[in-house]
C-alpha positions as CSV (number, residue, x, y, z in Angstrom):
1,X,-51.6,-17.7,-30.0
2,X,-52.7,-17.9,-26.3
3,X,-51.1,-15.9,-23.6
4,X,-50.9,-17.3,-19.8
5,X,-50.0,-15.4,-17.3
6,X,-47.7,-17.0,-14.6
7,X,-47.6,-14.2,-12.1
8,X,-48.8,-14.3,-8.5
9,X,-47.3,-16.8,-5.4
10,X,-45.2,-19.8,-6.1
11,X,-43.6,-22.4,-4.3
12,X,-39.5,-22.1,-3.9
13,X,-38.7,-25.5,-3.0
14,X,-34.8,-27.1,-2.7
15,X,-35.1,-30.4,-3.8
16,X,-33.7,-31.6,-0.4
17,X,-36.6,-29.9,1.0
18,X,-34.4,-28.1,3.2
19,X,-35.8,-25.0,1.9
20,X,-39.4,-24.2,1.1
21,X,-40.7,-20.6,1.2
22,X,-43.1,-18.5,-0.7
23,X,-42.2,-17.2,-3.7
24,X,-43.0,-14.2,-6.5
25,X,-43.4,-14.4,-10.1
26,X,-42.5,-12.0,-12.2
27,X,-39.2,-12.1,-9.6
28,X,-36.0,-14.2,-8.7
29,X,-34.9,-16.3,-6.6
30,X,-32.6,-14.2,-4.8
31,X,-34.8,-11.6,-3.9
32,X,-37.4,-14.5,-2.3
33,X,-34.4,-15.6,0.0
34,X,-33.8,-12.2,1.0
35,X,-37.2,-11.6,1.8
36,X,-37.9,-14.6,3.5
37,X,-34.4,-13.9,5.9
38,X,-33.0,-17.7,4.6
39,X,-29.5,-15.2,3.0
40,X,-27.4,-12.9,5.0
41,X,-25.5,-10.7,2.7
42,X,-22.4,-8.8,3.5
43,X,-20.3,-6.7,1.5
44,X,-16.6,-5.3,2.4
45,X,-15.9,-6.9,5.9
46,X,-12.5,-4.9,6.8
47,X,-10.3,-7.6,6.1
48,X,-10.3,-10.6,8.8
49,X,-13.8,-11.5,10.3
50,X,-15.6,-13.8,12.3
51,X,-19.5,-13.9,12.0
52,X,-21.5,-15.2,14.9
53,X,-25.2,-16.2,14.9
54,X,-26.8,-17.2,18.1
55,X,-23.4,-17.7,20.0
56,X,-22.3,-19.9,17.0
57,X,-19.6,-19.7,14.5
58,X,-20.8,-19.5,11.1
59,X,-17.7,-18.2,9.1
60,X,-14.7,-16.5,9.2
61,X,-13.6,-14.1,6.6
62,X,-10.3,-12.8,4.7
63,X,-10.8,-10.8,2.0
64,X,-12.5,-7.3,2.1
65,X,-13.2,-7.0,-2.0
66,X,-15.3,-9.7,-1.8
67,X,-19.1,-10.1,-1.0
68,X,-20.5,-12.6,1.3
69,X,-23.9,-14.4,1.6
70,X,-25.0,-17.4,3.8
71,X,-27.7,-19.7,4.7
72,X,-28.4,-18.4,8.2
73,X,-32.0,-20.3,8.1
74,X,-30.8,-23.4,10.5
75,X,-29.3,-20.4,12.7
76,X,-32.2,-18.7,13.6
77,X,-34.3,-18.8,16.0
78,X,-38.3,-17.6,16.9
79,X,-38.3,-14.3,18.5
80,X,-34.9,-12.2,18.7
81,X,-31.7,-13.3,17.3
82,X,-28.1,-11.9,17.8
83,X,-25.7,-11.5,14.8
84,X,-22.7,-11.0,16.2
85,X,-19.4,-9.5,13.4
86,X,-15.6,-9.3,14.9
87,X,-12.6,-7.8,13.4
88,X,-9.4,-8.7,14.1
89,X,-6.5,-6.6,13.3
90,X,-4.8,-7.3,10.4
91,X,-1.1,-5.6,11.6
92,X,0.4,-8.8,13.2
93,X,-0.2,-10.9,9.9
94,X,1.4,-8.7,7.7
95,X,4.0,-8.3,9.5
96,X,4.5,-11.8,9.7
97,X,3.9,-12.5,6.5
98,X,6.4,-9.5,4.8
99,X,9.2,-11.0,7.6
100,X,8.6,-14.3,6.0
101,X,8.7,-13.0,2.6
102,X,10.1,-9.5,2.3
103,X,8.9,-7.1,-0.5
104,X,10.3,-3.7,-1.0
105,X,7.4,-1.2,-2.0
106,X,8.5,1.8,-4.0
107,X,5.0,4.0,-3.8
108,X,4.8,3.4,0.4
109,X,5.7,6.3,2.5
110,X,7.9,4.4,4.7
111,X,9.7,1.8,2.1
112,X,8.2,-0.8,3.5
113,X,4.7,-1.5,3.5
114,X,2.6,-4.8,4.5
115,X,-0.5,-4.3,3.0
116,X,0.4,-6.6,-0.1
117,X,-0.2,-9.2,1.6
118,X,-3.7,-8.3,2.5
119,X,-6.8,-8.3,0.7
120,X,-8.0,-5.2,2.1
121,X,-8.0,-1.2,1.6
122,X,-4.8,0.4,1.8
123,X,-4.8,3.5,3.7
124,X,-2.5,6.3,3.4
125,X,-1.0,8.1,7.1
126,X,-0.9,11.6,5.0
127,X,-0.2,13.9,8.3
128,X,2.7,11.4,9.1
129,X,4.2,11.7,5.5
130,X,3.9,15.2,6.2
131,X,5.8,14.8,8.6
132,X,8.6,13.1,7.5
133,X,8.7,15.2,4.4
134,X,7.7,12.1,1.8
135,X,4.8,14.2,0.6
């Protein structure tokens, strides 16, 4: 049985063309992208985001279990680039959203607590349960 041996430079090419970069075999395809700055890739954005690239919208984000990647390739520019990441508070949607739909929590500190409606860490005021002797 003859052995060849594939590894060295390849070709990764998207069959629209859109993308065609230098590539690494043993390897994958992921890494390639990475290398080659076509992927941005963000984990835990605290909860509502917007990302910017260039003073342009790319996305905007809800949910901080999740992990995000985009093609920022068509965003980028020669020479320096500006990635620009915005929180916005998530208090006056929860609010909203447990006035619309109201949902007693037994484990909060207060009663009450929002953060149900949020895909996002819940954080505990322990000094102000303290306080109010809850804990």
């Amino acid at each position: 049985m003859n052995t060849i041996n594939l590894g060295g430079k390849w070709n990764l090419k998207k069959a629209d063309n859109t993308i065609n970069i230098e590539a690494k075999v043993p390897g994958d395809v992921y890494a390639d992208l990475m290398r080659e700055k076509i992927i941005l890739h963000c984990d835990g954005l605290d909860t509502f985001s917007r990302l910017i690239i260039n003073h342009t919208i790319i996305d905007e984000t809800d949910n901080m279990f999740r992990t995000y990647e985009w093609n920022v390739k068509d965003f980028l520019i020669e020479g320096q680039n500006s990635i620009e990441i915005y929180f916005k508070s998530t208090i006056p949607y929860a609010k909203g959203k447990q006035a619309e739909h109201p949902l007693y929590c037994w484990g909060a500190f207060t009663g009450y607590d929002e953060n149900w409606v949020l895909r996002k860490s819940h954080k505990v005021d322990v000094r102000a349960a303290v306080e109010k002797g809850t804990m």
